[in-house]
C-alpha positions in Angstrom: 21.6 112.5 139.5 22.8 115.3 137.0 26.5 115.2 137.2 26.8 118.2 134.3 28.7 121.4 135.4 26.3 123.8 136.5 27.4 127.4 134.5 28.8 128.6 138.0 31.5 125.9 137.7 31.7 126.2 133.7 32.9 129.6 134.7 34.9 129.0 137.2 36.7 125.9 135.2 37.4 128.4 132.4 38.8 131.0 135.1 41.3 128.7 136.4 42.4 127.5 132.9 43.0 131.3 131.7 44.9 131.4 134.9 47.4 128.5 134.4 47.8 129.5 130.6 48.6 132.9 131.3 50.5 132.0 134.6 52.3 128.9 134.3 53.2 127.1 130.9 54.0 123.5 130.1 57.5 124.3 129.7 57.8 126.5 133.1 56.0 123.5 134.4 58.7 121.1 133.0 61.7 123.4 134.8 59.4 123.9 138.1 59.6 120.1 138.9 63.1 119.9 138.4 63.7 122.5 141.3 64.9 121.9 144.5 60.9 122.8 145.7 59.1 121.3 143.0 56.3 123.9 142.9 56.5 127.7 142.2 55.5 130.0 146.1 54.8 132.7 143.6 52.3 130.5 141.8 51.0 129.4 145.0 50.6 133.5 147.0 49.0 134.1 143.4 45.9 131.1 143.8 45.6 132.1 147.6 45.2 136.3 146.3 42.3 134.9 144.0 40.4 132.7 146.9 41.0 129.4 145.4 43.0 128.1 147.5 39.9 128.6 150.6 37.7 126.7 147.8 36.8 123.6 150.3 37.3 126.1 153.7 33.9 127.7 154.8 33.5 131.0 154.6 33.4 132.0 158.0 37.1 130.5 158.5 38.1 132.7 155.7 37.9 130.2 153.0 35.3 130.3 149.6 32.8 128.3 151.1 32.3 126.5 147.7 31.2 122.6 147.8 33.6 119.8 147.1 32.2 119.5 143.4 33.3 123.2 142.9 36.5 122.7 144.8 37.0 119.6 142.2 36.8 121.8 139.4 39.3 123.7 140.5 41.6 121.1 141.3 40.5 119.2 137.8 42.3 122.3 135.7 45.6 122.0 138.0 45.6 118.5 137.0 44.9 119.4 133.3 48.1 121.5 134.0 50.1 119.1 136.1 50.7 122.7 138.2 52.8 121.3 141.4 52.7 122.8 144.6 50.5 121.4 148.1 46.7 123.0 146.8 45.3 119.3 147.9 47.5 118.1 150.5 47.4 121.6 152.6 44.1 123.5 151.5 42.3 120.1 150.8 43.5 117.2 153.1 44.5 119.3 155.6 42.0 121.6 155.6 39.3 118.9 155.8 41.1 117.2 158.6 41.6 120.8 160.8 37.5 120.8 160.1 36.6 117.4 161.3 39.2 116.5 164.2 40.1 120.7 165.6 38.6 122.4 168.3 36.5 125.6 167.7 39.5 127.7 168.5 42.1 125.8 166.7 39.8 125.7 163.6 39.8 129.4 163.7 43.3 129.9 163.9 44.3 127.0 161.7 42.1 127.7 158.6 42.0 130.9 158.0 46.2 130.6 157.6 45.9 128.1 155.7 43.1 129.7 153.0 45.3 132.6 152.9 48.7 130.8 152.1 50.2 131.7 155.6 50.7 128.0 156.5 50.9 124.7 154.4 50.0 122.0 156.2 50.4 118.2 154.9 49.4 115.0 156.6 52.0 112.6 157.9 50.5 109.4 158.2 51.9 106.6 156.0 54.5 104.2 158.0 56.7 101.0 156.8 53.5 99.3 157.4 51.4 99.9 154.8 47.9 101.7 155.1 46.0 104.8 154.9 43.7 104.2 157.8 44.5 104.0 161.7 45.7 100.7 161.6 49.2 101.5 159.4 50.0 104.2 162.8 52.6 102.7 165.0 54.2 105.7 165.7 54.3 107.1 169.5 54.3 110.7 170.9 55.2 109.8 174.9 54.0 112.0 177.6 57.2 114.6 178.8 57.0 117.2 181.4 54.1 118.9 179.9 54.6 118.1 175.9 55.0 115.3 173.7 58.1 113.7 172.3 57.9 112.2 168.6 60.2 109.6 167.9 59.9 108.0 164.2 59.7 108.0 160.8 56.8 109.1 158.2 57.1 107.9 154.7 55.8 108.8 151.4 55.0 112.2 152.7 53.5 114.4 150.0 54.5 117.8 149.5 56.3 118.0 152.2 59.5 119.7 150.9 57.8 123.5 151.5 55.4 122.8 154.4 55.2 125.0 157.4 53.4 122.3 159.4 53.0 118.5 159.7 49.4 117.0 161.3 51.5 114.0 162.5 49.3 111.0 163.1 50.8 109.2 165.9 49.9 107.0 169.4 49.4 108.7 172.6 48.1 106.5 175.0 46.6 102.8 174.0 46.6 101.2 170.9 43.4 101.9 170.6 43.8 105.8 170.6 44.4 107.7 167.5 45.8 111.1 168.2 46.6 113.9 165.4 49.5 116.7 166.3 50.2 119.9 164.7 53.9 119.9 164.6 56.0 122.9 163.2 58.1 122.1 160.1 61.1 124.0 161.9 61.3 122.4 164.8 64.7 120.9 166.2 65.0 116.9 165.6 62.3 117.1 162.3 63.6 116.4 158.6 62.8 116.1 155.6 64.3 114.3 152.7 62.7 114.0 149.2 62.5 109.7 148.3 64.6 109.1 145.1 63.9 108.2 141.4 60.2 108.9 140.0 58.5 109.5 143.2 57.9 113.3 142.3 57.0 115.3 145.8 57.0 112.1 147.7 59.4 112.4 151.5 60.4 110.9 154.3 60.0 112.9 157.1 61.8 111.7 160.5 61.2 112.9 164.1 64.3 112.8 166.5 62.9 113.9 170.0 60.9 116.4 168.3 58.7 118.3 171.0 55.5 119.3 170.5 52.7 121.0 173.4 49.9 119.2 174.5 47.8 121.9 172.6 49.4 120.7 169.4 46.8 118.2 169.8 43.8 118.6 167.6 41.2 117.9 169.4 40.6 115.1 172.1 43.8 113.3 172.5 43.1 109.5 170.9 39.9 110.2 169.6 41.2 111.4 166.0 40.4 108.1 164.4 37.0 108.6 163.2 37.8 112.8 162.3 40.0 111.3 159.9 38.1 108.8 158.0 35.6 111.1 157.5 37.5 113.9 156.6 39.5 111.2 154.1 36.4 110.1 152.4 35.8 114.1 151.7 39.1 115.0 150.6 39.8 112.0 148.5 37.4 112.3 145.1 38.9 116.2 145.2 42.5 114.4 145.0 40.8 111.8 142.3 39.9 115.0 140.2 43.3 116.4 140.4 44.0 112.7 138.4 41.1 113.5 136.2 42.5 116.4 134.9 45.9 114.8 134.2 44.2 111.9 132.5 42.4 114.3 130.5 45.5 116.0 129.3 47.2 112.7 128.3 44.3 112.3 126.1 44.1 115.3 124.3 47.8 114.8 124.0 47.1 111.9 121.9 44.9 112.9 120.1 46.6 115.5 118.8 49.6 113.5 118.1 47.8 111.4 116.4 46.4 113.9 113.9 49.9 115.3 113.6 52.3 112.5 113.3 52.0 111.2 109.6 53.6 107.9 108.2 52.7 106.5 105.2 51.4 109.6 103.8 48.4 109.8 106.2 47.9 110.4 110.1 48.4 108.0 112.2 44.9 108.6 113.6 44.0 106.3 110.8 45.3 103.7 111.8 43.5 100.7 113.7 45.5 100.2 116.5 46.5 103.4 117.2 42.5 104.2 117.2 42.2 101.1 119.6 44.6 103.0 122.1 42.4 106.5 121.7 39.6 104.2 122.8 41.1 102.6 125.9 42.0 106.1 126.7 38.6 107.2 126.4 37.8 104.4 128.5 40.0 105.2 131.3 39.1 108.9 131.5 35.4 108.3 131.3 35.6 106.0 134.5 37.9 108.2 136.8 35.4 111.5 135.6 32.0 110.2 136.7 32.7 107.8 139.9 34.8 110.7 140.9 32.0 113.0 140.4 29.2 110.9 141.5 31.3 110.5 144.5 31.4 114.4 145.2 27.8 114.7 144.3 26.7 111.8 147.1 28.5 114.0 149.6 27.7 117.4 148.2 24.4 116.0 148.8 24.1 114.2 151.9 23.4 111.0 149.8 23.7 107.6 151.1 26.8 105.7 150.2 29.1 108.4 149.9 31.9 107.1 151.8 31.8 103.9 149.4 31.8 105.8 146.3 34.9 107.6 147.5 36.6 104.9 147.7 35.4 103.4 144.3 36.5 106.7 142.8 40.1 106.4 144.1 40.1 102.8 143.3 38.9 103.7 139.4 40.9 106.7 139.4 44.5 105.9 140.4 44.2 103.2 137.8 42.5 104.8 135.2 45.3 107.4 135.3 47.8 105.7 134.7 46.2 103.3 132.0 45.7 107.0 130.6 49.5 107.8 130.3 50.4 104.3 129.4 48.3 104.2 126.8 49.3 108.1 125.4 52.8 106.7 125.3 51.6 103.7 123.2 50.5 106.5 120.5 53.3 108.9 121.4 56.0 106.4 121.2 59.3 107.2 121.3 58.4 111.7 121.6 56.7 110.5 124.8 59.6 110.4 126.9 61.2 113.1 125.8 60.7 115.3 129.1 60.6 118.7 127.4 57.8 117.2 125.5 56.0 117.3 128.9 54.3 114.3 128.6 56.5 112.7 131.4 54.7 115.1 133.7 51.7 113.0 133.7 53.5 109.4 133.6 55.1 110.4 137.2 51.9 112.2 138.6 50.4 109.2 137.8 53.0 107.3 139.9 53.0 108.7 143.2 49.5 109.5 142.8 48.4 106.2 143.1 49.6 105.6 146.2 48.4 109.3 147.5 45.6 108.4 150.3 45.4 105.0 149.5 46.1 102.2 146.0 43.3 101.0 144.5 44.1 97.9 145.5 43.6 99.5 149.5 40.1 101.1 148.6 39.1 98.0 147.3 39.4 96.0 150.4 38.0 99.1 152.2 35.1 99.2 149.9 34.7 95.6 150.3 34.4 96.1 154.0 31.8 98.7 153.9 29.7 96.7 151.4 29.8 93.8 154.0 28.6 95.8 157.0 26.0 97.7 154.7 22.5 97.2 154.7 21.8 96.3 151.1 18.0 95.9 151.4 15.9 92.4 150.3 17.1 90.9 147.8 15.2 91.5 144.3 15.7 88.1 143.3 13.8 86.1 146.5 
């Protein structure tokens, strides 16, 4: 297992960073998520115009056709950036799920729109009971005159301010039956309200009698369940490099703080418990990179066990970023919350995105539950 960049993704990792340097700056950054959309459309048009944003589409639904180590990459130098805007939610999560659950035809109308920036789609799934798998959907879409009517609420909805489109998870016949609907961000009886405080791009998005045709449906009608685990356990280490990339920021960060900031007559670099935060940082960043990238690599691959280290990648990850930010804060001190600084970026990425497709404390029972049913072979020690 070689998890090194290959000099196709050095490349491409380097194009992306020129990109956001010459594109987008820390302090246009700062402004951007103070706006009333959080994320720039130019910024946005400008990734779709250079392919990136068809990174995890295949290519013959007008998308890159890279893998999801390449598509990570990418996302990893957003990250770096903190650049807002719906790259993993729509091209990503969305994408992924279009791929797994759609039929033939909707996939190719769906994803080319979506590699090119047409559409952003985001996944409305999360309810007042917890959970990122079916069993959290409560949510019904009842049979009328031909369509469906939605009546409920969607929280935590990311990226949503901006979207075109909602793949509403929802109940259309049994309990038992998982169904996903493509439902138009205009349509009457749908809004959308961004939470309060440091949730960032986080919404609730309410349906009041919203109407939506049966061939909103993607695919069979209650058989979604399984097309979205799967396409879940692809999109999420490509979300966990997005944290990466932040958590690698709020080290550097440091660490250049550190070699800056002098008390005493020397840099605070020198001094042992400011070292012992560098470390922890190191430690953080260290884990989220390779389970997140071992995690990409076991389903780049085909390997065994790649649903299992997607969730031990998210599990690692959403708490290894914000250890990361805590811990650049700790050196920082009192700079650190200054918000022009920038480094208050990171500290409320790392919020909202440790909830984003499940907590670590969720993956963990998930992973415990695969582990369980998995057939771990004899036992070395009988």
């Amino acid at each position: 297992m070689d998890l090194s960049l290959t000099e196709e993704q050095q490349l491409l990792k380097q194009s992306v960073e020129d990109f956001v340097a010459r594109e987008a700056t820390r302090e246009e950054i700062v402004e951007l998520a103070e706006s009333d959309l959080g994320f720039s459309p130019e910024h946005y048009t400008r990734v779709a115009e250079l392919g990136w944003l068809g990174a995890a589409i295949p290519e013959r639904y007008g998308g890159a056709g890279m893998g999801l180590t390449d598509a990570a990459v990418l996302f990893e130098a957003f990250g770096y950036a903190a650049l807002p805007g719906p790259f993993v939610s729509s091209a990503v999560v969305s994408a992924l799920i279009v791929e797994e659950a759609a039929t033939e035809e909707q996939r190719a109308e769906l994803l080319p729109r979506l590699a090119s920036g047409q559409a952003i789609a985001v996944l409305a799934l999360t309810e007042a009971a917890y959970g990122w798998g079916p069993e959290g959907v409560h949510m019904r879409a009842h049979a009328s005159g031909g369509d469906y009517l939605l009546d409920g609420t969607k929280l935590f909805v990311h990226d949503a301010i901006g979207a075109t489109h909602f793949i509403v998870a929802v109940r259309t016949g049994d309990e038992a039956g998982l169904s996903l609907l493509l439902v138009d961000a205009a349509s009457p009886g749908l809004s959308v309200r961004r939470l309060d405080g440091f949730t960032g791009s986080e919404c609730v998005v309410r349906f009041e009698g919203v109407r939506a045709p049966a061939s909103a449906v993607l695919g069979e009608a209650g058989g979604a369940e399984a097309p979205l685990e799967r396409a879940l356990a692809r999109a999420t280490p490509v979300l966990c490099a997005y944290q990466v990339g932040g958590g690698q920021a709020a080290f550097d960060m440091a660490v250049a703080y550190s070699r800056e900031r002098r008390q005493f007559g020397q840099p605070i670099g020198r001094f042992q418990h400011v070292q012992n935060h560098i470390i922890q940082l190191v430690n953080h960043v260290d884990a989220s990179r390779w389970t997140t990238y071992e995690a990409l690599w076991r389903l780049d691959e085909g390997k065994s066990g790649g649903e299992v280290a997607s969730h031990l990648a998210k599990a690692v990850t959403s708490e290894g970023f914000v250890q990361a930010v805590n811990f650049s804060h700790e050196v920082h001190a009192g700079v650190g919350v200054m918000h022009e600084y920038g480094l208050t970026l990171y500290t409320q990425l790392s919020r909202s995105l440790y909830h984003q497709l499940g907590s670590p404390r969720w993956h963990r029972r998930r992973l415990g539950d695969l582990l369980v049913d998995h057939d771990l072979g004899p036992d070395p020690l009988e």
